[in-house]
N, C-alpha and C positions, 0 to 999 in steps of 0.2 A: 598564262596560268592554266594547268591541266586540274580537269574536276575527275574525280572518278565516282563511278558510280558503284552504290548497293549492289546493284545486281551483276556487275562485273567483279565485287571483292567477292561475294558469297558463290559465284559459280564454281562449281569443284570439278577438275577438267581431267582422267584417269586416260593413260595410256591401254588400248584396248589391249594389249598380250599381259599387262600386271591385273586385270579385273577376276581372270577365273583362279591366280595364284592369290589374288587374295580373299577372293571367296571360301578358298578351302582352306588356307590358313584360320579365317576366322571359325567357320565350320568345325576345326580341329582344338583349338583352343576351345571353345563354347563345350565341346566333346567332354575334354580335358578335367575340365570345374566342375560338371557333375559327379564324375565321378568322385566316390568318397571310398579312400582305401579303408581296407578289412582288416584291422589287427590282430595277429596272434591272439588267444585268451593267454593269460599270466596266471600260472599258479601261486595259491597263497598258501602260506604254513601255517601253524598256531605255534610260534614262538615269541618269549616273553623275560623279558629281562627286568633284573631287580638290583637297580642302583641307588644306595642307601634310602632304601625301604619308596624307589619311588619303579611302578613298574612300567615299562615301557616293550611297546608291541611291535612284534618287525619281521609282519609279512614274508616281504622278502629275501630275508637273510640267505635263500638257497640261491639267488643268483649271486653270491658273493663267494661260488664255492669253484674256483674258475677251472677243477679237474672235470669236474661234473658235465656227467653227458646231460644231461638236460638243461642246464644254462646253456651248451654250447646247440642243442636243438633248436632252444628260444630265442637264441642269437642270429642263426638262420634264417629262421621265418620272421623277425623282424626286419634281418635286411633284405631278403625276397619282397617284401612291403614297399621297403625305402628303394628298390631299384625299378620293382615296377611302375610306382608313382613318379619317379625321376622319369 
């Protein structure tokens, strides 16, 4: 019957050429989590609709205007966001 021991399950035994790839691996990632992306500001409009007498507010309405150079500017700078953070 073989006994093993504590101190031979918990010894963690690394190949010296993977130690400094993962030091910067983790290095990079720790990097990574700090940072917090920067969103675009979103313009708001004052538009206001009145459906049988109940009215309802909708900011947004200018990005549903899909000729529009300015939704297509905002569209931009949010994925300049989403690709740097990728």
């Amino acid at each position: 019957m073989r006994v093993f021991h504590l101190s031979r399950v918990l010894r963690f035994k690394m190949k010296p050429q993977l130690i400094i790839p993962s030091v910067i691996i983790l290095i990079f990632i720790s990097c990574r989590m700090e940072t917090k992306p920067v969103y675009p500001e979103t313009a708001r409009e004052q538009v206001t609709d009145n459906y049988f007498g109940v009215k309802i507010e909708d900011p947004y309405r200018w990005l549903e205007d899909e000729a529009s150079p300015a939704r297509a500017a905002w569209i931009e700078a949010q994925n300049r966001v989403t690709n740097e953070y990728l």
